[in-house]
N, C-alpha and C positions, 0 to 999 in steps of 0.2 A: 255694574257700570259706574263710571264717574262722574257722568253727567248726562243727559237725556233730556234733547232740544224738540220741543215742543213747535211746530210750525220750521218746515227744510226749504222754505224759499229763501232769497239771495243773500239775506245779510246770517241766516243760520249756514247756509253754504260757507261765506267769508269765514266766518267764527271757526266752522269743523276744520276750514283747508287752514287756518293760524295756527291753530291750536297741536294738529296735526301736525304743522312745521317747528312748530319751536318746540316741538318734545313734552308739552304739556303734559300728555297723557297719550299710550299707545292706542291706536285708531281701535283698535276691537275695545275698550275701554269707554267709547262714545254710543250714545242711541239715539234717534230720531225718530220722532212721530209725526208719518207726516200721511194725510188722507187720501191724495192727489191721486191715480194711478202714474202716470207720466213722468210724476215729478219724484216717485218711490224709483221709479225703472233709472232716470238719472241718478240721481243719490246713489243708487246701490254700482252704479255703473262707474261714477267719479271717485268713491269713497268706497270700493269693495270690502275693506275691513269692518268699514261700520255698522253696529247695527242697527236695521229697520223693526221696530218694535212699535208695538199698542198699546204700552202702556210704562209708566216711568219705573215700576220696581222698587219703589224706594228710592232710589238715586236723589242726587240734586239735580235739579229741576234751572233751563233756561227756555223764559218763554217767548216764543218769536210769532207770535199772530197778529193778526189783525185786532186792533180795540177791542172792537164787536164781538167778535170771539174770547175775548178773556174772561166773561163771568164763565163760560161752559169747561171753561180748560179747567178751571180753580177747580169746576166741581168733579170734573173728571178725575183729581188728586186726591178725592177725599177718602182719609182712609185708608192710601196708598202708603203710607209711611215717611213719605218724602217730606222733608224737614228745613230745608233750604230752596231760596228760588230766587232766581234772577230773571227780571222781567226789563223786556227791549220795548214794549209795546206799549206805542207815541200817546202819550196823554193819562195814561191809566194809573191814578195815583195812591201810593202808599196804602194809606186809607183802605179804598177798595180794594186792592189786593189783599188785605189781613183780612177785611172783613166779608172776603170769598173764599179764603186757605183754611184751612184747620187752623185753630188755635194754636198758637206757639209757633207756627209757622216763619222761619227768619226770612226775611224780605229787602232783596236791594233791588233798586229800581235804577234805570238805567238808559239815558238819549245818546245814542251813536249818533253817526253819520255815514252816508254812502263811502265816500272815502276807505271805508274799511275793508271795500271789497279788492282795493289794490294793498292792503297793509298799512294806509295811512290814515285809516281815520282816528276822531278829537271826541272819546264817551266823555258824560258827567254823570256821574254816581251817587247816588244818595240812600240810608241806610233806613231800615225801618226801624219801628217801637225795639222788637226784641234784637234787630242781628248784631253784631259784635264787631270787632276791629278784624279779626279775624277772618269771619264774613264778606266784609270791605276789602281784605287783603285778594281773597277768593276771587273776588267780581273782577276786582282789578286786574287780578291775573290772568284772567279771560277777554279781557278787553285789550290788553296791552299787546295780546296774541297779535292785533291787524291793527295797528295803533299807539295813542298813548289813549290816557285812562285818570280822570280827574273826581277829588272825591268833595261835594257840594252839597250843604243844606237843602234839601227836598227841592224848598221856597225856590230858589235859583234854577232849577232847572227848567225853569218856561223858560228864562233869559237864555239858557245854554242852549234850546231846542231851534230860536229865535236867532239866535246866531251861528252856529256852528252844527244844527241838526237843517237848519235851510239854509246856510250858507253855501256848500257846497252848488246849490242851484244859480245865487247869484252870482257866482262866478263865472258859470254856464252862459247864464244870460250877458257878461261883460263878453264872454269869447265869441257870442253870437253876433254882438254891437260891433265890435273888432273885424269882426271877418268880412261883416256888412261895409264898415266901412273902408276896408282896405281894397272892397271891390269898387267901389266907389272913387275911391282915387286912381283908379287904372290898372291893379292887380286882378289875377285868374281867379276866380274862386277858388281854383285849388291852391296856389300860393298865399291867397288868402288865410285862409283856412290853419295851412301847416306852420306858417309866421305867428298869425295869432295862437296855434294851441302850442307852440316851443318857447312864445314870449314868456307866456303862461307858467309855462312849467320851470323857464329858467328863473325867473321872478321870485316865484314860492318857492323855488331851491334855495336862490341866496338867501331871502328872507330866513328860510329855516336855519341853515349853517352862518347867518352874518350875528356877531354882537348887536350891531348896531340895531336901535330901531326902526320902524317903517317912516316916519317923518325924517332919518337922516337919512335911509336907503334913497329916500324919493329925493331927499336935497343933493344926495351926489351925482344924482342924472342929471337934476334939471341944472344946465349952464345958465346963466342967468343974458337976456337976450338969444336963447338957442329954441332951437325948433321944440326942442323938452317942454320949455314954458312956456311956448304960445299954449301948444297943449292942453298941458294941467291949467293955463287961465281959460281956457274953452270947457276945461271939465267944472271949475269952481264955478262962473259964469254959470253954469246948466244946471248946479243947485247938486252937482253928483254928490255928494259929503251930508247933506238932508234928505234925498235919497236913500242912500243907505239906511240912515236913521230910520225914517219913515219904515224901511222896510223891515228892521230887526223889529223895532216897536210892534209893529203889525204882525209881525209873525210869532211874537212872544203874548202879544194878546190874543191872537187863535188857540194858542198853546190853553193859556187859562183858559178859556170857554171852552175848549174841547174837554179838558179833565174835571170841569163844573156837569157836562151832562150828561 
């Protein structure tokens, strides 16, 4: 096999159906271990090619568990021959994975985001002691699968987890704000709802395909005296721009304390 995913919940789901589609590697070429009964019966049922195994084989190794989980997985490899690993698993840092693998064990470490279960999510990648360019080439090509794929000093990826691994929620919660208040101004909830999540979407479309930056995107809307900037002075007024901060900060400082204990 050519890779063999450790933990088959949603986001090792994303990864097999990427990887799957862009011809990565033929689907009988992938394995998964996963413990679940339920959640073996789907896998085998979504991915019939794939195989449901117990143990990695040697293969290169991605690992998708819970935190908690990852000293038992390490040890589960030992021995096993597997020589490469990619690890998704939020907070668990470099460090501790070498010093849970076998020696010599090449290690990249790795913060997705949800997004990638539609093809569009933002990884950041960082390499251990021993893995190579190479290595790095490898991860990345696995991530690029439902995504793009970014390669970052260890150190940055609390910032990367803090923005763009919880990011995706504060956008959630802007669409929730939206919807609230569109009801509010005398919309259905369900027009509500459909406006705010197509605003949404048409939004981060331009942003993705426009040159221009978000400070110019936002300066061609807002007419100056037009309904745009009453708006955006109702959003600065309410502190939203420290907000945000506040929130990335915060969420990049759980990040360190999470991979301190």
């Amino acid at each position: 096999m050519e890779l063999v995913f450790i933990g088959g919940g949603k986001m090792a789901e994303a990864l097999v159906g990427g990887l799957i589609a862009t011809d990565w590697a033929p689907a009988a070429q992938f394995g998964i271990i996963e413990p679940d009964p339920a959640r073996r019966v789907y896998l085998a049922e979504t991915f019939p090619a794939v195989n449901l195994v117990e143990e990695s084989g040697g293969a290169d190794v991605l690992i998708a568990v819970k935190p908690q989980h990852v000293p038992d997985v390490a040890a589960s490899l030992a021995g096993t021959g597997t020589q490469r690993v990619l690890s998704i698993a939020a907070g668990v840092t470099i460090a501790s994975l070498e010093g849970w693998l076998d020696d010599g064990t090449r290690v990249v470490r790795c913060m997705p985001n949800t997004p990638a279960l539609v093809g569009k999510g933002a990884a950041g990648l960082a390499a251990g002691t021993t893995a190579t360019e190479a290595d790095l080439n490898w991860a990345s090509s696995i991530l690029s699968a439902v995504g793009t794929a970014t390669v970052f000093p260890e150190s940055q990826l609390d910032a990367v987890t803090g923005l763009s691994g919880s990011g995706p929620a504060y956008l959630f919660l802007v669409a929730e704000a939206m919807t609230a208040a569109g009801i509010d101004v005398g919309l259905s909830p369900d027009d509500a709802n459909t406006l705010a999540r197509q605003t949404l979407l048409g939004a981060a479309t331009l942003l993705a395909d426009s040159p221009d930056d978000p400070a110019q995107l936002r300066a061609n809307v807002t007419s100056p005296g037009g309904t745009t900037a009453e708006g955006i002075k109702a959003l600065e007024a309410a502190g939203v721009r420290d907000a945000f901060l506040d929130a990335i900060r915060a969420a990049t400082a759980r990040s360190i304390e999470l991979g301190e204990s």
